[in-house]
KOLDO-618623 format. One record per residue (C-alpha): residue in three letters; chain; x, y, z. Coordinates in Angstrom, 1 decimal. Example, Ala and Ser with C-alpha at 12.3 -4.5 7.8 and 13.67 -1.06 7.14 Angstrom:
2
type = ALA	mol = A	c1 = 12.3	c2 = -4.5	c3 = 7.8
type = SER	mol = A	c1 = 13.7	c2 = -1.1	c3 = 7.1
This chain:
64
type = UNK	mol = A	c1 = -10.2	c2 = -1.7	c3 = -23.4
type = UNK	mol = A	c1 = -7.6	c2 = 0.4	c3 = -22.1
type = UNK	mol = A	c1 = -4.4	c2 = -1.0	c3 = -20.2
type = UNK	mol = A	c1 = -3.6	c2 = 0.3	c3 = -16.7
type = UNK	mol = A	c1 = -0.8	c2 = 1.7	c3 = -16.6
type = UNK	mol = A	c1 = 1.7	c2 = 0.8	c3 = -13.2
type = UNK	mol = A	c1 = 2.8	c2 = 4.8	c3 = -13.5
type = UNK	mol = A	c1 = -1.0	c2 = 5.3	c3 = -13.1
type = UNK	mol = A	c1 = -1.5	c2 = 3.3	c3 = -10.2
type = UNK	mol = A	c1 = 1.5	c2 = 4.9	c3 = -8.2
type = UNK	mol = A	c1 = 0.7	c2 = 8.1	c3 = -9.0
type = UNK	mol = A	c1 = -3.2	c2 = 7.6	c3 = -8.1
type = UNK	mol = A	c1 = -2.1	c2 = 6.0	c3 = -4.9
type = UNK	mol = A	c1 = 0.5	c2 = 9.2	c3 = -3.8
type = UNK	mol = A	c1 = -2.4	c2 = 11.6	c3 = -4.8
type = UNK	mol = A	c1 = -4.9	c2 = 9.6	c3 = -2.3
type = UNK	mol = A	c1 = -2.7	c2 = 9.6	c3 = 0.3
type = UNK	mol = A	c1 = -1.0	c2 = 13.0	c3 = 0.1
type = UNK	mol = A	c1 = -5.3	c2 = 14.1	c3 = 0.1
type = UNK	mol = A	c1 = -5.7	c2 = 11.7	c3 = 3.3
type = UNK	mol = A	c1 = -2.6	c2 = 13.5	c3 = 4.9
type = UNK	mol = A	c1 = -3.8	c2 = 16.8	c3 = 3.9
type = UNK	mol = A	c1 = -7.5	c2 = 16.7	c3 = 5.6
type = UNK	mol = A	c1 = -5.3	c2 = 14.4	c3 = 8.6
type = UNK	mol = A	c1 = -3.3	c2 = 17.9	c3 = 8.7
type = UNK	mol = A	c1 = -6.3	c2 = 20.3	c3 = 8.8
type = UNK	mol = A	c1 = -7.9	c2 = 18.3	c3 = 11.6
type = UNK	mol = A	c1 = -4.9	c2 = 18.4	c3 = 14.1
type = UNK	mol = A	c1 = -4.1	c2 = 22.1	c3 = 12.9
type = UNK	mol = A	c1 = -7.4	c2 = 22.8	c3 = 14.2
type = UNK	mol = A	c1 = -7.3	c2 = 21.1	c3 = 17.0
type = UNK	mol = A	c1 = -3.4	c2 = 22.8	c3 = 17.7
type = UNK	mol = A	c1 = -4.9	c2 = 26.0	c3 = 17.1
type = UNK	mol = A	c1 = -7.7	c2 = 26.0	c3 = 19.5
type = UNK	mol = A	c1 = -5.0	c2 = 24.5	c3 = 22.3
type = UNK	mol = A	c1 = -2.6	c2 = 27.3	c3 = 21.0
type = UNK	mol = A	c1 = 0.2	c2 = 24.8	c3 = 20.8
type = UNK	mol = A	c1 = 1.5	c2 = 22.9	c3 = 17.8
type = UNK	mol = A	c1 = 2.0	c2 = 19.3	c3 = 18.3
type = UNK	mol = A	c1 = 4.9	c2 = 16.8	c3 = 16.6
type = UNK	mol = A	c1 = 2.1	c2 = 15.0	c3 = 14.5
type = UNK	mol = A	c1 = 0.8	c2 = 18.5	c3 = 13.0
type = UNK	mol = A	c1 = 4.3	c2 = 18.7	c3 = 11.7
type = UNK	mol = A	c1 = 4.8	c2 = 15.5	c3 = 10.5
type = UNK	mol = A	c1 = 1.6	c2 = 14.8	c3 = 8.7
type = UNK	mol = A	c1 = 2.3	c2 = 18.7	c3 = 7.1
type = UNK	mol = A	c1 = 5.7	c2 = 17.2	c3 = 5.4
type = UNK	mol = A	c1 = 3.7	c2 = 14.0	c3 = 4.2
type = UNK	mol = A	c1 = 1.2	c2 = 15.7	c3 = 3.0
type = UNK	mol = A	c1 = 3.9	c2 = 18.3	c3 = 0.8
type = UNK	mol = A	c1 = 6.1	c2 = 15.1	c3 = -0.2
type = UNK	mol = A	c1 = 3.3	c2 = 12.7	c3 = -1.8
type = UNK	mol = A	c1 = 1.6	c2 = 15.5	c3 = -3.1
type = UNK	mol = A	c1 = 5.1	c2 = 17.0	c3 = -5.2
type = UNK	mol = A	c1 = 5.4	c2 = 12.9	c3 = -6.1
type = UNK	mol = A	c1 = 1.9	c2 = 12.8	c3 = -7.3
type = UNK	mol = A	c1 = 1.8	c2 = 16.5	c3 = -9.1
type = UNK	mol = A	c1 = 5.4	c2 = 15.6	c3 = -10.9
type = UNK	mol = A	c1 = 4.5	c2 = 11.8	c3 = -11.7
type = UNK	mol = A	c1 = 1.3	c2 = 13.4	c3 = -13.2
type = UNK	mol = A	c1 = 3.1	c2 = 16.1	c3 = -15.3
type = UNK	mol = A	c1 = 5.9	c2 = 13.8	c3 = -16.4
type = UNK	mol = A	c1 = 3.2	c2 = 11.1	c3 = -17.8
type = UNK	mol = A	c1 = 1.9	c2 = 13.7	c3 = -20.1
């Protein structure tokens, strides 16, 4: 039986939603590139997506 781990949980958790912003981001840059204009949410969801990913990637290579 193994114990979970709360460093586990947080750092699954940043990973999911750094993944959600990331496919989030490729549908509006899509959409922005089609339109030929880049929107405020394109931009915003791009620095989500970089910030949870870095906190997910260095939780994940800290733990080890």
């Amino acid at each position: 039986m193994s114990i979970v781990n709360k460093k586990n949980i947080i750092r699954n958790i940043m990973l999911v939603i750094g993944v959600i912003c990331a496919a989030v981001f490729s549908i509006l840059l899509m959409n922005d590139l089609q339109a030929n204009t880049i929107t405020q949410w394109t931009v915003m969801t791009s620095y989500f997506m970089v910030i949870f990913l870095i906190i997910g990637i260095a939780l994940r290579i800290t733990q080890k």
